[in-house]
Biopython code that builds the backbone (N, CA, C, O; Angstrom):
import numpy as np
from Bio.PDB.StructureBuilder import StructureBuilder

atoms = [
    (1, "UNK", "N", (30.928, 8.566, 26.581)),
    (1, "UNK", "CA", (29.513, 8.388, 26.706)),
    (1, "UNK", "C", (29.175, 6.923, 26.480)),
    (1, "UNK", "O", (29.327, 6.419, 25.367)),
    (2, "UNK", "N", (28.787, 6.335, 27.367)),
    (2, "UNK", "CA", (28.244, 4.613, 27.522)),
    (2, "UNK", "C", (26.986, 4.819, 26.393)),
    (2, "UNK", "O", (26.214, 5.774, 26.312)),
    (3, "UNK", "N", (27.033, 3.883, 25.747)),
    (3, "UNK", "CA", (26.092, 3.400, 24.768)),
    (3, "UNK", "C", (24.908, 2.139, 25.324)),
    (3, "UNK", "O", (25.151, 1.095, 25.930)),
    (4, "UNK", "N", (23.332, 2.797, 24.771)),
    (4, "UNK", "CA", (22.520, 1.994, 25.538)),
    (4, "UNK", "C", (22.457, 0.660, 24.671)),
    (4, "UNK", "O", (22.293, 0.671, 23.451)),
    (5, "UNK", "N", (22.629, -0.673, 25.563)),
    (5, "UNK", "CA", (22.792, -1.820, 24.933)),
    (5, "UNK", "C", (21.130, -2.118, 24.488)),
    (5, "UNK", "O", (20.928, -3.111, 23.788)),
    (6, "UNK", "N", (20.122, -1.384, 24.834)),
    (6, "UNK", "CA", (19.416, -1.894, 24.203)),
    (6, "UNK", "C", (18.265, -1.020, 23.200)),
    (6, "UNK", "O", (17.121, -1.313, 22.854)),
    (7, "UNK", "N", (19.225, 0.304, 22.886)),
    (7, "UNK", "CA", (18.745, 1.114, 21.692)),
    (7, "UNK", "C", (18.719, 0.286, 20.234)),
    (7, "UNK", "O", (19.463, -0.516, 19.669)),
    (8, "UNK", "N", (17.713, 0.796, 20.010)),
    (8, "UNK", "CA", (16.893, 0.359, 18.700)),
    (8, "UNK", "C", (18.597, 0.457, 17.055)),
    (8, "UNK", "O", (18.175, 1.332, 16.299)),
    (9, "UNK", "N", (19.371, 0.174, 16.730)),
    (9, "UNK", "CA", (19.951, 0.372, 15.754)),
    (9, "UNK", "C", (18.988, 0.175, 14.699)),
    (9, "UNK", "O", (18.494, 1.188, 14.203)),
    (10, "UNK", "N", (18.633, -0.969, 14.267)),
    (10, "UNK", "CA", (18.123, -0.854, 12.856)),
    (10, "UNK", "C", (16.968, -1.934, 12.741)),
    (10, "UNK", "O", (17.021, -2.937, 13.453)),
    (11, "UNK", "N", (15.582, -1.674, 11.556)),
    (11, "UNK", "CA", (14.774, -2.447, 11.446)),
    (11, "UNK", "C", (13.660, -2.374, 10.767)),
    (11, "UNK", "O", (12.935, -1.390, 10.629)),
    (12, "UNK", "N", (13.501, -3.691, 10.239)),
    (12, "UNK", "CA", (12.686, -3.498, 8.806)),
    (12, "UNK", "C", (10.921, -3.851, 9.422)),
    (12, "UNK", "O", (9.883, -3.409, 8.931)),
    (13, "UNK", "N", (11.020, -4.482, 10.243)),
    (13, "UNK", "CA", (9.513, -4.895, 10.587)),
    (13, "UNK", "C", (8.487, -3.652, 10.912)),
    (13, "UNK", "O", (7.310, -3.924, 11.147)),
    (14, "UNK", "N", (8.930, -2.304, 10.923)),
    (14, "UNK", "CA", (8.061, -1.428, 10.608)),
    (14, "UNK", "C", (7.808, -1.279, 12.817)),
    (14, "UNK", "O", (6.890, -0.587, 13.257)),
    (15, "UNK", "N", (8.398, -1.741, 13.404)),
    (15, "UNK", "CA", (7.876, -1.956, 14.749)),
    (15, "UNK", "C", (8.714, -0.039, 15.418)),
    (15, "UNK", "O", (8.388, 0.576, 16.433)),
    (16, "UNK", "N", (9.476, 0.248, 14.663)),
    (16, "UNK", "CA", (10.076, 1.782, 15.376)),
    (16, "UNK", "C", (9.257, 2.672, 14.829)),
    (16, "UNK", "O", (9.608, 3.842, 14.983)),
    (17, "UNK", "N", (7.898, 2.413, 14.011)),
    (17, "UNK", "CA", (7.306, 3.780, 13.513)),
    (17, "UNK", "C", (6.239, 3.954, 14.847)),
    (17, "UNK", "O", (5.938, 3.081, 15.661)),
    (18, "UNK", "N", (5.858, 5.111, 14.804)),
    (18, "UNK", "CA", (5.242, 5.909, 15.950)),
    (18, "UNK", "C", (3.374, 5.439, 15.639)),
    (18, "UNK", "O", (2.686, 5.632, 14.637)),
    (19, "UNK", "N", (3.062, 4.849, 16.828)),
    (19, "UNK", "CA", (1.165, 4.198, 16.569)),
    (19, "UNK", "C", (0.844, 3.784, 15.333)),
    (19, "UNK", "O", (1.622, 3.688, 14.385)),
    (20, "UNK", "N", (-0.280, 3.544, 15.345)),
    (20, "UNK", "CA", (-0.925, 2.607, 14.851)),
    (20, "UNK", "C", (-1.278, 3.183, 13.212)),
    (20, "UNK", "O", (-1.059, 4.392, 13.146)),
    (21, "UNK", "N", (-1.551, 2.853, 12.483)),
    (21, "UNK", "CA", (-2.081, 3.447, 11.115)),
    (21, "UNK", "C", (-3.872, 4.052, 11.257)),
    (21, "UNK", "O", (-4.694, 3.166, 11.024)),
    (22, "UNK", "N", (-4.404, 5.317, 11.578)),
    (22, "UNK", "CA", (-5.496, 5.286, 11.018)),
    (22, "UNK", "C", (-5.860, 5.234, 10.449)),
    (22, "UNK", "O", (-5.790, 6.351, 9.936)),
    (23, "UNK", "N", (-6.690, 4.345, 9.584)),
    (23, "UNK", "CA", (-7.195, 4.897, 8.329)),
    (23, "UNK", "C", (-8.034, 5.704, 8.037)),
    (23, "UNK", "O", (-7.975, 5.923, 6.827)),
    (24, "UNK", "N", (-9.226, 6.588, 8.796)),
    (24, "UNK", "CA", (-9.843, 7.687, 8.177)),
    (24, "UNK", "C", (-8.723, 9.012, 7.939)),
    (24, "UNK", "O", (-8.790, 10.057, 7.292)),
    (25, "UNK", "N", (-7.712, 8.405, 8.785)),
    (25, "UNK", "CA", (-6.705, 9.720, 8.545)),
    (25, "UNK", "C", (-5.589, 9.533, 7.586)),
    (25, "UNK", "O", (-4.626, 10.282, 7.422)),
    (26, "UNK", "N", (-5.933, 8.126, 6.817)),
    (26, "UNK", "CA", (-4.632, 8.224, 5.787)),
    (26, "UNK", "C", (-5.704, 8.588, 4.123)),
    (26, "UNK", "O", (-6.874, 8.292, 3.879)),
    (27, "UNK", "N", (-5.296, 8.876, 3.788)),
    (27, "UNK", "CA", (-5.629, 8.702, 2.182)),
    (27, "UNK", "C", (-4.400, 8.578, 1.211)),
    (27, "UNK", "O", (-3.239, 8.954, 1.049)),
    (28, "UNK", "N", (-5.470, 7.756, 0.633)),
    (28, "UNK", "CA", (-4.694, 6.869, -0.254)),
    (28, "UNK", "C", (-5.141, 7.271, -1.634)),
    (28, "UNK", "O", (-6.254, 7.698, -1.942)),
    (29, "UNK", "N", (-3.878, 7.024, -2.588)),
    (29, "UNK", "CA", (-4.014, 7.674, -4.157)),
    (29, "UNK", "C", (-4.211, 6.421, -5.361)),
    (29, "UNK", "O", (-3.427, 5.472, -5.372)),
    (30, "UNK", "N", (-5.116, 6.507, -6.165)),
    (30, "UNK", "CA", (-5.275, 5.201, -6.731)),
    (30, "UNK", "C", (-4.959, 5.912, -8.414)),
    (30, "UNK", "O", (-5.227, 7.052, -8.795)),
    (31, "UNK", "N", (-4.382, 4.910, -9.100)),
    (31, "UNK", "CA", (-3.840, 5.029, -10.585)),
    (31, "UNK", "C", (-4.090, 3.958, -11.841)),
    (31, "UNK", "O", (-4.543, 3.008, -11.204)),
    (32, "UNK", "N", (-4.078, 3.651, -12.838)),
    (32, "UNK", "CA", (-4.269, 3.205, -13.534)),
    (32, "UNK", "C", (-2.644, 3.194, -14.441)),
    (32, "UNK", "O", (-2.292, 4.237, -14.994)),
    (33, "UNK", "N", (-1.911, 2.161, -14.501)),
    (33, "UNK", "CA", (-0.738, 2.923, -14.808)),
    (33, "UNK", "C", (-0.027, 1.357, -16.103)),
    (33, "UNK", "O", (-0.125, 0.151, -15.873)),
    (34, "UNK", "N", (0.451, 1.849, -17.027)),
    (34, "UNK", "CA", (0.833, 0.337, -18.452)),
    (34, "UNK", "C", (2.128, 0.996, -18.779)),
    (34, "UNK", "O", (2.742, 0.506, -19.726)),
    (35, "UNK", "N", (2.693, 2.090, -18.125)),
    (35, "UNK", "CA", (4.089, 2.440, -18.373)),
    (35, "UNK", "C", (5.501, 1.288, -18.151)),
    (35, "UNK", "O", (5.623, 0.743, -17.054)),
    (36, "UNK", "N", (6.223, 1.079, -18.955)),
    (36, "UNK", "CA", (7.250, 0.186, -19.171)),
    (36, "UNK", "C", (7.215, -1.288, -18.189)),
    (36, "UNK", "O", (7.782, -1.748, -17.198)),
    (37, "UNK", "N", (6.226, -1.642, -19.113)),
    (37, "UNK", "CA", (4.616, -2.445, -18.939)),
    (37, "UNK", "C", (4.824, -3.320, -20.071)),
    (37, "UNK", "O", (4.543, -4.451, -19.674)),
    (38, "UNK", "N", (4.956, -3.334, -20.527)),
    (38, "UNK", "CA", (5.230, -3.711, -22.156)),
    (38, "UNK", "C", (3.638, -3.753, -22.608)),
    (38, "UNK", "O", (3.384, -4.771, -23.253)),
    (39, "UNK", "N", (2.799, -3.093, -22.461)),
    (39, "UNK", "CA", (1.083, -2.338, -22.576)),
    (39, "UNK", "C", (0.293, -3.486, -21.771)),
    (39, "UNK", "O", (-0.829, -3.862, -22.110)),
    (40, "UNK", "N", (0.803, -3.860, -20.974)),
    (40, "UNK", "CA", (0.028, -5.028, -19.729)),
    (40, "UNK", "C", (-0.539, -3.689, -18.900)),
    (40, "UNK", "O", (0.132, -2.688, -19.150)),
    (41, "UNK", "N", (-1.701, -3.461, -17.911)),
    (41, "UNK", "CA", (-2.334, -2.184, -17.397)),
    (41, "UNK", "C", (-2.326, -2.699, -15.432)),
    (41, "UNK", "O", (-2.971, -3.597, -14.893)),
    (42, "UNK", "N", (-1.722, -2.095, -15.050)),
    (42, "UNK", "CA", (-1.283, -2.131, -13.607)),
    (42, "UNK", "C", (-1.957, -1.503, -12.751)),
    (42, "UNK", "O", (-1.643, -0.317, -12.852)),
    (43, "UNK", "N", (-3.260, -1.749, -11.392)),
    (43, "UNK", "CA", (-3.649, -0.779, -10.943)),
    (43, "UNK", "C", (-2.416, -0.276, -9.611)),
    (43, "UNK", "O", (-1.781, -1.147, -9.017)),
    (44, "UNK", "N", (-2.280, 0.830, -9.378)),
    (44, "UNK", "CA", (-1.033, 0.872, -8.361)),
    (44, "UNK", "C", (-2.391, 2.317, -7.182)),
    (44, "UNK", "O", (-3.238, 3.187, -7.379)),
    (45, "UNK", "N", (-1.564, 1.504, -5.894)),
    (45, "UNK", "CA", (-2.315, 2.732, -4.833)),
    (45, "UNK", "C", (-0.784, 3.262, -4.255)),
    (45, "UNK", "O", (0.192, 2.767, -3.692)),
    (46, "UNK", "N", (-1.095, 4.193, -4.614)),
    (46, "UNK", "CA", (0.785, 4.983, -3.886)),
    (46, "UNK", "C", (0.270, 6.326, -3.193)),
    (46, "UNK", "O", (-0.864, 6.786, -3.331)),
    (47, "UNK", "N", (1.283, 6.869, -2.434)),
    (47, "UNK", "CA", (1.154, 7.729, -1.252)),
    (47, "UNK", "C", (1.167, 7.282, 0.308)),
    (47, "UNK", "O", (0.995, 7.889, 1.365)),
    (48, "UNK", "N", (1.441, 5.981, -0.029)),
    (48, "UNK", "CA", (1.423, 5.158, 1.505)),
    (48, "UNK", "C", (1.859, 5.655, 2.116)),
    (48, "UNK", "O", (2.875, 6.200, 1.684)),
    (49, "UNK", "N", (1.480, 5.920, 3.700)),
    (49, "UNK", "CA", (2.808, 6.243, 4.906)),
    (49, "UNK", "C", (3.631, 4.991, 5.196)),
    (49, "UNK", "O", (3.427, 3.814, 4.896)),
    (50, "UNK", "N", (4.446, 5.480, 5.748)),
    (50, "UNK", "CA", (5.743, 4.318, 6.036)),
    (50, "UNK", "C", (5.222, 3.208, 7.084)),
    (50, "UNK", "O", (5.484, 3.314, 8.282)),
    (51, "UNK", "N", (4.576, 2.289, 6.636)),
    (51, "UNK", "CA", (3.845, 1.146, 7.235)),
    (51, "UNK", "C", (4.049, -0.069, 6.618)),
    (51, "UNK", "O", (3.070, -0.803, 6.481)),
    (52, "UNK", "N", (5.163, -0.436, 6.206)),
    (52, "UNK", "CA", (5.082, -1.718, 5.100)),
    (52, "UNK", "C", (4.396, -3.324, 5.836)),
    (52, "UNK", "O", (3.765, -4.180, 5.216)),
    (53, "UNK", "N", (4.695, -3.338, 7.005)),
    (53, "UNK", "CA", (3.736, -5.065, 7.377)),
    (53, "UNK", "C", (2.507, -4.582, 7.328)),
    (53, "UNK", "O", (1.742, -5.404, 6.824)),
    (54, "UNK", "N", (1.971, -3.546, 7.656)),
    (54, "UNK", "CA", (0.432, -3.267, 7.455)),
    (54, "UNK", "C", (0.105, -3.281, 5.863)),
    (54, "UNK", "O", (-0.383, -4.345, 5.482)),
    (55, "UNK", "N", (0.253, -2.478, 5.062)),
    (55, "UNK", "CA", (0.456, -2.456, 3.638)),
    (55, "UNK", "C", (0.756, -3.825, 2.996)),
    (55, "UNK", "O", (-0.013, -4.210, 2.115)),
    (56, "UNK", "N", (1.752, -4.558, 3.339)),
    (56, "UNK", "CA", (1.938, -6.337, 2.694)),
    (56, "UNK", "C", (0.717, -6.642, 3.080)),
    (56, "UNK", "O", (0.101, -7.089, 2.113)),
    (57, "UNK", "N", (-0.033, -6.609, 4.195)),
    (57, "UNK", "CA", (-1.190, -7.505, 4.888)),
    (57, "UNK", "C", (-2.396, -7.669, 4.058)),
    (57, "UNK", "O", (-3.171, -8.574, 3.748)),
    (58, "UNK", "N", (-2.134, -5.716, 3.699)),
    (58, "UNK", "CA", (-3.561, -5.465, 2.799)),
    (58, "UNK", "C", (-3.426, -5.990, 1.618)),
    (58, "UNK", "O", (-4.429, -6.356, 1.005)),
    (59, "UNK", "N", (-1.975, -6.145, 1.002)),
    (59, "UNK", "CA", (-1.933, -6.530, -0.512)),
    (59, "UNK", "C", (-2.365, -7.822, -0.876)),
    (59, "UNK", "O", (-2.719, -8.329, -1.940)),
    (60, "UNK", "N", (-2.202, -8.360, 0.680)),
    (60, "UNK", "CA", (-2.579, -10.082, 0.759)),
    (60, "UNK", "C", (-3.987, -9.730, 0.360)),
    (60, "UNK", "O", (-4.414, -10.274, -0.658)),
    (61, "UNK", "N", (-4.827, -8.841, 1.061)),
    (61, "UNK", "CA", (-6.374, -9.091, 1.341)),
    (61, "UNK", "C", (-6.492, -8.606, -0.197)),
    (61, "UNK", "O", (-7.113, -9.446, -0.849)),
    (62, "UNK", "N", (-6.156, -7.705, -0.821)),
    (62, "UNK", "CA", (-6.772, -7.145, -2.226)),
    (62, "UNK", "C", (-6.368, -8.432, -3.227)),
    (62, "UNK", "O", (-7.353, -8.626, -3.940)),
    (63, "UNK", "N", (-5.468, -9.239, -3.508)),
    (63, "UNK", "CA", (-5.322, -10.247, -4.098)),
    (63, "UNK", "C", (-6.245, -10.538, -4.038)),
    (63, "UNK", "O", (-7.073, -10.188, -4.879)),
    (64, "UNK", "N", (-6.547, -11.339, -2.984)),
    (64, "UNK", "CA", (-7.764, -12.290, -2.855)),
    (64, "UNK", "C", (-8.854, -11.745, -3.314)),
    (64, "UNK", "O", (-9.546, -12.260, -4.192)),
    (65, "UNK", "N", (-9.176, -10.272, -2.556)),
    (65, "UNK", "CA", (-10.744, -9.931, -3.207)),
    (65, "UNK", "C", (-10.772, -9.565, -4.635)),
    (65, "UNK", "O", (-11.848, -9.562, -5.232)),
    (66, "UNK", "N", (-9.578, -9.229, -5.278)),
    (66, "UNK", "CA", (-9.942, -8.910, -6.844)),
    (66, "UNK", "C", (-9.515, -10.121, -7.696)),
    (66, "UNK", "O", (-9.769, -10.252, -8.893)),
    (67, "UNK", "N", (-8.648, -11.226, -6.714)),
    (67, "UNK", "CA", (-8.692, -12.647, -7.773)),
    (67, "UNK", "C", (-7.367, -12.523, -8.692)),
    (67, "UNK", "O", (-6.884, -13.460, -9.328)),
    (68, "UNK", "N", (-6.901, -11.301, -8.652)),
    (68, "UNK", "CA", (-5.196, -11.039, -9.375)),
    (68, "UNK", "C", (-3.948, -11.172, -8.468)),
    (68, "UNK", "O", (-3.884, -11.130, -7.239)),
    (69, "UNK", "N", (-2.989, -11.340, -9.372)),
    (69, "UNK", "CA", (-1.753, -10.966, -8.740)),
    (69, "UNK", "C", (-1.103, -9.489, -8.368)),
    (69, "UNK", "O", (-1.356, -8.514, -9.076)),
    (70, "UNK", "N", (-0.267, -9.399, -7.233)),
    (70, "UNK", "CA", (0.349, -8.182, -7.055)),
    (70, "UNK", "C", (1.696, -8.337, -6.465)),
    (70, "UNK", "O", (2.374, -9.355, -6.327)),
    (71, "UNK", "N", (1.936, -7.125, -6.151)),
    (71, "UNK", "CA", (3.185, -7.290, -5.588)),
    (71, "UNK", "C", (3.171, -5.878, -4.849)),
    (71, "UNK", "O", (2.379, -5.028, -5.254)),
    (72, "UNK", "N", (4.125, -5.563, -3.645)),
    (72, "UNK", "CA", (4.536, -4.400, -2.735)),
    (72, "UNK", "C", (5.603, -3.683, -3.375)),
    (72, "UNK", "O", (6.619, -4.239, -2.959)),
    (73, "UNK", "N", (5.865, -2.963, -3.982)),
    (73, "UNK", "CA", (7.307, -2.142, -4.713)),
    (73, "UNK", "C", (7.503, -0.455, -4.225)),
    (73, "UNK", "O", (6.556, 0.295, -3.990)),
    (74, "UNK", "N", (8.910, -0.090, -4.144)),
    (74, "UNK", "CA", (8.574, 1.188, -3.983)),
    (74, "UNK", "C", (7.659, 2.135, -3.582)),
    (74, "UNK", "O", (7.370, 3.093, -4.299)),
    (75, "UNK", "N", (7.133, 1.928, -2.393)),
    (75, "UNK", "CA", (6.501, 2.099, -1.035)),
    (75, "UNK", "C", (4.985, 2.366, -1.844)),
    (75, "UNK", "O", (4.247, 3.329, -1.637)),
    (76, "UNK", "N", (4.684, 1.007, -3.020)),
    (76, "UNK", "CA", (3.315, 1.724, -3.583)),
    (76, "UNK", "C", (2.679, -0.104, -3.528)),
    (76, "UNK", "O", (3.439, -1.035, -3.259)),
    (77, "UNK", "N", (1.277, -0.281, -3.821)),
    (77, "UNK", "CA", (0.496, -1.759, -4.137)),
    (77, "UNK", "C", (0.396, -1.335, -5.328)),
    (77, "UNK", "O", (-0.130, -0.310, -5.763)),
    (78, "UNK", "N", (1.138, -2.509, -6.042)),
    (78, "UNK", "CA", (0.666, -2.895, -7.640)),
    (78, "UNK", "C", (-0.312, -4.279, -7.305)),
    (78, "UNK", "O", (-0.131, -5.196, -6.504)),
    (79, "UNK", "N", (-1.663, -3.959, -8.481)),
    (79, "UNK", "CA", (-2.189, -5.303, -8.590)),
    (79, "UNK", "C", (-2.606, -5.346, -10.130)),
    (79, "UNK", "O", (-3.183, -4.483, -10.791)),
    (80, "UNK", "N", (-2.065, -6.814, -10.567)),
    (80, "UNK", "CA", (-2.340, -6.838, -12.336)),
    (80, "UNK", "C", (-3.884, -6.611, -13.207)),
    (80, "UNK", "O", (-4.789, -7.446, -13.220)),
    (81, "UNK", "N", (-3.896, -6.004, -13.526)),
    (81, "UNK", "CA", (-4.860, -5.505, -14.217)),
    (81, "UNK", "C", (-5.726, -4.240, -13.794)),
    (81, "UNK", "O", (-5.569, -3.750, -12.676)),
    (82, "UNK", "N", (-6.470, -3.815, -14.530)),
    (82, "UNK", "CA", (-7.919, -2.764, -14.094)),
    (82, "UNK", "C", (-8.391, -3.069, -12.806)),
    (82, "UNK", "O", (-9.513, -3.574, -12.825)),
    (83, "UNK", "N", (-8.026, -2.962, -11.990)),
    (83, "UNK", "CA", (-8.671, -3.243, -10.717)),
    (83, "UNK", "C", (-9.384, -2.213, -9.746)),
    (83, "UNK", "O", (-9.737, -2.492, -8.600)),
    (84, "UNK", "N", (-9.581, -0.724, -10.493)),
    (84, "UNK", "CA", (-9.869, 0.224, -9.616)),
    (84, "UNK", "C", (-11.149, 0.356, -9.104)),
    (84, "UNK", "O", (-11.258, 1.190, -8.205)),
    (85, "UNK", "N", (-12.030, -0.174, -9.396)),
    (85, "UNK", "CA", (-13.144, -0.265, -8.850)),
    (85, "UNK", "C", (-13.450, -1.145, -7.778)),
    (85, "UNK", "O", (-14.223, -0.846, -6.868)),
    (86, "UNK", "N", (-12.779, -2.357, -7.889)),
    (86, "UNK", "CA", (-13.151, -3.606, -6.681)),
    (86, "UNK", "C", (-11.818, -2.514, -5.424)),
    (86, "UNK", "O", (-11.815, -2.294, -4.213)),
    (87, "UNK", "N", (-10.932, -2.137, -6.528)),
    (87, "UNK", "CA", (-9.679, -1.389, -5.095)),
    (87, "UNK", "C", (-10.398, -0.564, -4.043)),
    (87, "UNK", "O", (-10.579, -0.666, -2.829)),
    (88, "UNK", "N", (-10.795, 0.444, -5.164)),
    (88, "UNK", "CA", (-11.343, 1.521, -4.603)),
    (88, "UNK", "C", (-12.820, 1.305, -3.319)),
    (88, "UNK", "O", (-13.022, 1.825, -2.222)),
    (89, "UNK", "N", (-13.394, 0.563, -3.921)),
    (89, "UNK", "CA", (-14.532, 0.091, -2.867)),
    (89, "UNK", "C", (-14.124, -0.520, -1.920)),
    (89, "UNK", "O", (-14.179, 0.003, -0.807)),
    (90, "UNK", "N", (-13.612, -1.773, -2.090)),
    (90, "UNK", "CA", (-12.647, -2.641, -0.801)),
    (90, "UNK", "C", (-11.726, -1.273, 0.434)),
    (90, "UNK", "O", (-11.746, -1.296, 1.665)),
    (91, "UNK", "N", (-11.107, -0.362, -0.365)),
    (91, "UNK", "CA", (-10.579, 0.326, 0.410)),
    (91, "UNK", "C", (-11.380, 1.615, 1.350)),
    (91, "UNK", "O", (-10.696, 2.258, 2.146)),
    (92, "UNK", "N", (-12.072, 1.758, 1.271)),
    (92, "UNK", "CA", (-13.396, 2.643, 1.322)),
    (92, "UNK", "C", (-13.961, 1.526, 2.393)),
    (92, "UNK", "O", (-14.214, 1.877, 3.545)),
    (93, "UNK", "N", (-14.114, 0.411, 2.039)),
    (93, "UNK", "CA", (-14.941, 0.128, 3.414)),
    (93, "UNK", "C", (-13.971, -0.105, 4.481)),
    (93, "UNK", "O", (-14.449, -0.664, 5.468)),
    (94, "UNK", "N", (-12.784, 0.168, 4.529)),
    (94, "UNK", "CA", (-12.068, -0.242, 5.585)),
    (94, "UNK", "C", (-11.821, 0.810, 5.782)),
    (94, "UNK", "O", (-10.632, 0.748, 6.096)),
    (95, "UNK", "N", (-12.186, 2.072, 5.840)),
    (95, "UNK", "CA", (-11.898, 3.341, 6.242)),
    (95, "UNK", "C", (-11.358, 4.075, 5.625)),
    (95, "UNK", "O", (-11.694, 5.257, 5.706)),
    (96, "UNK", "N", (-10.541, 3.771, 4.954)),
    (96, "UNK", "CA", (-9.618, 4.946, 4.048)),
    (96, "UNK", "C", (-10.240, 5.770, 2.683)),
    (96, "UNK", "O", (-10.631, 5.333, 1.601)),
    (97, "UNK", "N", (-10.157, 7.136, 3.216)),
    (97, "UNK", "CA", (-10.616, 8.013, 1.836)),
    (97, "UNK", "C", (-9.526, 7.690, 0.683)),
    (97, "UNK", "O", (-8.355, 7.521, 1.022)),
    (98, "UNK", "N", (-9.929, 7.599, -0.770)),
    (98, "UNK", "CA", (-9.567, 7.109, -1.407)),
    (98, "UNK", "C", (-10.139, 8.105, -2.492)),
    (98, "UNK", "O", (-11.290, 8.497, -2.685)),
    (99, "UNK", "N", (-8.459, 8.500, -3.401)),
    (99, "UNK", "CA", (-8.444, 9.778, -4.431)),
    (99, "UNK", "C", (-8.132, 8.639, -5.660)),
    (99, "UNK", "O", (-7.458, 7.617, -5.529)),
    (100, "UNK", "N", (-8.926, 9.187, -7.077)),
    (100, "UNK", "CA", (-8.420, 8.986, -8.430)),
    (100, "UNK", "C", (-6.995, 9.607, -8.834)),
    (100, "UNK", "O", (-7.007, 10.837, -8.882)),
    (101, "UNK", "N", (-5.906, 9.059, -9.099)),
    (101, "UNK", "CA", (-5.103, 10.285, -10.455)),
    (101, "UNK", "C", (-5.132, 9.824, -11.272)),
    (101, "UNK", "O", (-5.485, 8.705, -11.645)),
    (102, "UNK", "N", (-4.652, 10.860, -11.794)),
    (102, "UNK", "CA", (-4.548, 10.371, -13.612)),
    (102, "UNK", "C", (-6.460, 10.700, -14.321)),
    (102, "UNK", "O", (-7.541, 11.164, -13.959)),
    (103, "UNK", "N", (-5.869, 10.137, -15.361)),
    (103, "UNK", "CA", (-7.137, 10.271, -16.225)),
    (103, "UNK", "C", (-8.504, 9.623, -16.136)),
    (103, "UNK", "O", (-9.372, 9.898, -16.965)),
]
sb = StructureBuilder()
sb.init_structure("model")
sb.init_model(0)
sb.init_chain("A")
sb.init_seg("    ")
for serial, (resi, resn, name, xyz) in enumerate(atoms, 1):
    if name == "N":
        sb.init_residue(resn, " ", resi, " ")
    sb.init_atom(name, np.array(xyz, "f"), 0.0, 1.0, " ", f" {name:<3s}", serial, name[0])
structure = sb.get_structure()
């Protein structure tokens, strides 16, 4: 069986996932989380679908609008500190329903 020279093997740019991300159709889970933290308080949004250049893009935009640092980890947005209110609104106007967990 001839092998197609120009099948997809492998790739991180997120370009082999299937359309576009909706967002009224994704929801997203927001947390409050200081676990092995050393008691520093982390807001994290996890439940992402498998979209990571879209997801980095946004982490760029939530930096900026909440003025903290973050980072992309384990398919979730961490951003440093209490941030669930500027998150939660920022994310809400860009379409995405947006759930509390935790306490």
């Amino acid at each position: 069986m001839a092998r197609d020279p120009d099948a997809l093997v492998y790739s991180t740019d997120g370009s082999h996932l299937p359309g576009d991300l909706v967002p009224s159709r994704t929801r997203l889970r927001l947390r409050l989380d200081a676990k092995g933290r050393r008691g520093k308080s982390v807001t994290v949004v996890f439940d992402l679908p498998p979209h990571p250049t879209y997801f980095e893009g946004l982490l760029k935009q939530l930096k900026a609008h909440c003025g903290a640092g973050g980072t992309f980890k384990d398919g979730a947005l961490e951003l440093q500190g209490d941030q669930r209110d500027k998150v939660q609104a920022y994310l809400e106007r860009l379409g995405f329903p947006v759930v509390r967990a935790g306490g």
